[in-house]
Backbone as a printed PyTorch tensor [residue, N CA C, xyz], in Angstrom:
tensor([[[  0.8490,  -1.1860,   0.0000],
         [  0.0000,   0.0000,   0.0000],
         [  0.8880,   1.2410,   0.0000]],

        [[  0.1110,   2.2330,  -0.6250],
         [  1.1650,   3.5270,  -0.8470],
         [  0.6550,   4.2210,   0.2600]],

        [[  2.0880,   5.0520,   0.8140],
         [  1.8620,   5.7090,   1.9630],
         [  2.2800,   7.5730,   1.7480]],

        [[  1.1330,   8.2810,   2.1810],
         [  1.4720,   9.1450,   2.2130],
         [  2.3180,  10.3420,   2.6040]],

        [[  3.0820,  11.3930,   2.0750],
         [  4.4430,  11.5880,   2.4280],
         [  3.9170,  12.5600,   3.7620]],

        [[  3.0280,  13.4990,   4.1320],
         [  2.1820,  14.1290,   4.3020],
         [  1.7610,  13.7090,   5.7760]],

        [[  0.5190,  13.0390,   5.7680],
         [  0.1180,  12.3690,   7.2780],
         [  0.7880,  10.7470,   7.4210]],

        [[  1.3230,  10.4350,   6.6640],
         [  1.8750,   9.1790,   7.2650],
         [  1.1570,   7.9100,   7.2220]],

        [[ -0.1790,   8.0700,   5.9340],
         [ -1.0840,   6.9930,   6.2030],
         [ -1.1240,   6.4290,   5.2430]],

        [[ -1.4930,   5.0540,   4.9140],
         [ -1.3160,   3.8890,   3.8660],
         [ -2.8540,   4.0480,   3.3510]],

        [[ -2.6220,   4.0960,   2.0260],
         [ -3.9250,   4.8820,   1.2170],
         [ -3.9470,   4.0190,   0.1120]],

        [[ -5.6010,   3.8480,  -0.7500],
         [ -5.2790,   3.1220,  -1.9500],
         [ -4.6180,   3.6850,  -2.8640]],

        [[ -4.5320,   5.1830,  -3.3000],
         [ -4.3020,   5.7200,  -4.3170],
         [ -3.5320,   7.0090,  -3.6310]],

        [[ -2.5220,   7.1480,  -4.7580],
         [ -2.0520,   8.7260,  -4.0670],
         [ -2.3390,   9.6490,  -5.3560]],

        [[ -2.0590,  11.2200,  -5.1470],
         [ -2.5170,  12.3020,  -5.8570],
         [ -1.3640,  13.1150,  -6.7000]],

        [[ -0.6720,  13.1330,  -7.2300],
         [  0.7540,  14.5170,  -7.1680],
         [ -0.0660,  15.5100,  -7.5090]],

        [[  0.1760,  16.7500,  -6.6170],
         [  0.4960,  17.8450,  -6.3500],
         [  1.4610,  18.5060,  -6.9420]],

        [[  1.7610,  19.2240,  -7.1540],
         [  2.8630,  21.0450,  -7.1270],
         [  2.8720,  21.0130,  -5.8650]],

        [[  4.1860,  21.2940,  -4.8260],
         [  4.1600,  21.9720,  -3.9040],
         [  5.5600,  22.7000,  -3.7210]],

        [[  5.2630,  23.9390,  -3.8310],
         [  6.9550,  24.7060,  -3.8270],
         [  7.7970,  24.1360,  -4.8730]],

        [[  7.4240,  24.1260,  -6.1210],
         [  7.8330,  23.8970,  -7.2010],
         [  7.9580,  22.5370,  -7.2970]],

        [[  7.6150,  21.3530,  -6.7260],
         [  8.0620,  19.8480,  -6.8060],
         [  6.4840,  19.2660,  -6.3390]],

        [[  7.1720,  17.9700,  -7.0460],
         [  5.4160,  17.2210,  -7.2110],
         [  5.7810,  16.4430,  -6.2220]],

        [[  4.8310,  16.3440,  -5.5490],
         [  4.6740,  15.4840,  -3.7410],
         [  3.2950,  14.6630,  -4.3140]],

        [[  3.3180,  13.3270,  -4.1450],
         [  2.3740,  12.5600,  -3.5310],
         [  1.9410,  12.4530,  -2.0210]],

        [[  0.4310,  12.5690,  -2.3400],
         [ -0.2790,  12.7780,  -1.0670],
         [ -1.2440,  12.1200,  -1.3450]],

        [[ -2.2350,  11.9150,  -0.4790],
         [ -3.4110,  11.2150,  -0.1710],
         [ -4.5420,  12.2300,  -0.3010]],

        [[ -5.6130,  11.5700,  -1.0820],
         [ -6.8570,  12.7940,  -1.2820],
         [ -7.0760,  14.2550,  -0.2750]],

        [[ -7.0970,  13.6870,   0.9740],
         [ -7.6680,  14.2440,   1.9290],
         [ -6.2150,  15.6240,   2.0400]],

        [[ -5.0020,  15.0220,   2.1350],
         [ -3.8500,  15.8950,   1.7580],
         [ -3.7810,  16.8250,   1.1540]],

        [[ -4.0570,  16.3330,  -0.0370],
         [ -3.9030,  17.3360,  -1.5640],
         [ -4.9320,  18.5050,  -1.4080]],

        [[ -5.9990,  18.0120,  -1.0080],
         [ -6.9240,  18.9260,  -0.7010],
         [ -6.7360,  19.8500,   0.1820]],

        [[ -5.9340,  19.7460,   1.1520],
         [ -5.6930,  20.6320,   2.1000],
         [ -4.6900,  21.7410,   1.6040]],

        [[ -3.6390,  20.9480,   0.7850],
         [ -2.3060,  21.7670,   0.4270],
         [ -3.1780,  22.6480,  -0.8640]],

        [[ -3.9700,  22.0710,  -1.7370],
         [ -4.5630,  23.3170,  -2.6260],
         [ -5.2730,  24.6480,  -2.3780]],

        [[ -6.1430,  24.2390,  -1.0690],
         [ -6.8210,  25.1690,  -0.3740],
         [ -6.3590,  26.3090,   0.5050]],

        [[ -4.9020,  26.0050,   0.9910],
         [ -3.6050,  26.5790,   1.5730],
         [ -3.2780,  27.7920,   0.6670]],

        [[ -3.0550,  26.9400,  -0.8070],
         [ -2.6070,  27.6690,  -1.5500],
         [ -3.4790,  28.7680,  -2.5630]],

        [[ -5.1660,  28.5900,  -2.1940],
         [ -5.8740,  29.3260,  -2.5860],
         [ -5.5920,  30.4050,  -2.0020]],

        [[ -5.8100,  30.3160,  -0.5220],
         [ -5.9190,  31.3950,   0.3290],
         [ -4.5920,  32.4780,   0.3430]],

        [[ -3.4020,  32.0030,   0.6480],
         [ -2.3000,  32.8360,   0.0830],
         [ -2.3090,  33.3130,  -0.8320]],

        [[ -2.4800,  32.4030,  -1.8890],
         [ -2.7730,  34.1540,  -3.4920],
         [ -3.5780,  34.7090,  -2.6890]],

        [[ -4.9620,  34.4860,  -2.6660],
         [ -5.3750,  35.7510,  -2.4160],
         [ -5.2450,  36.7850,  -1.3420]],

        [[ -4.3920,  36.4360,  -0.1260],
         [ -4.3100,  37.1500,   0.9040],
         [ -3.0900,  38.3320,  -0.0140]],

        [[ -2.2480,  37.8900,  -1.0040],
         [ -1.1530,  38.2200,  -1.0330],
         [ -1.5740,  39.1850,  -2.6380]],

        [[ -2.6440,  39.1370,  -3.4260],
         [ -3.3030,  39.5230,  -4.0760],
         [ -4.2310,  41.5260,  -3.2970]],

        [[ -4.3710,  40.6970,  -1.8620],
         [ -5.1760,  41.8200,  -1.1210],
         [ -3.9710,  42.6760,  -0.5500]],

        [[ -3.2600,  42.1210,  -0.3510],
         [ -1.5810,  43.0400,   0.3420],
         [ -1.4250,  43.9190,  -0.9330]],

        [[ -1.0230,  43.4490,  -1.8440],
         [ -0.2950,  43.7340,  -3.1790],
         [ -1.6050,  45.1920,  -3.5480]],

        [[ -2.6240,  45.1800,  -3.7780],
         [ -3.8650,  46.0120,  -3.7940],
         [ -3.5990,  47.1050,  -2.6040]],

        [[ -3.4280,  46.7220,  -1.7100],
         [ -3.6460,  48.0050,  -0.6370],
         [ -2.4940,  48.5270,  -1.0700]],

        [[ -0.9410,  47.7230,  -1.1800],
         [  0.1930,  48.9020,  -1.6050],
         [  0.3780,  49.5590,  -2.8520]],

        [[ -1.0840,  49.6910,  -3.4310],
         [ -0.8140,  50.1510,  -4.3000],
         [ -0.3330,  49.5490,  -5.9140]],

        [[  0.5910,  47.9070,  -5.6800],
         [  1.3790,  47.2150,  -6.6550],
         [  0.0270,  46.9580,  -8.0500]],

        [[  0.8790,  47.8500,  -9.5970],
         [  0.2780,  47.7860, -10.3860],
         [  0.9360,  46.6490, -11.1820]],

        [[  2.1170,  46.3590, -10.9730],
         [  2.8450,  45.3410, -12.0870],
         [  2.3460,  43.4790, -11.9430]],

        [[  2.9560,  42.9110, -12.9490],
         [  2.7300,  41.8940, -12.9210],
         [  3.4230,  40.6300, -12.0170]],

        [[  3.1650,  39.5960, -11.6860],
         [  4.4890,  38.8450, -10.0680],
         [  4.9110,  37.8160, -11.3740]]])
């Protein structure tokens, strides 16, 4: 059984991800967490970038 790199748990299937430029296998429940992580940072960092003003492109 494949085990996830993530929580440490033996899963039927794993997922790859992007994470910090490298593909990580994880377990559904994982992947889901690390995408949703990464929703929220753009946009927190989308709302920073707006208040200072930043017109250019990242």
């Amino acid at each position: 059984m494949p085990t996830c790199r993530e929580c440490k748990d033996e899963v039927e299937t794993l997922k790859v991800v992007m994470s910090g430029g490298k593909k990580v296998k994880l377990c559904e429940d994982c992947a889901e967490r690390l995408e949703q992580e990464g929703q929220v940072a753009e946009e927190s960092e989308a709302v920073v970038q707006q208040m200072m003003g930043f017109t250019g492109r990242r």
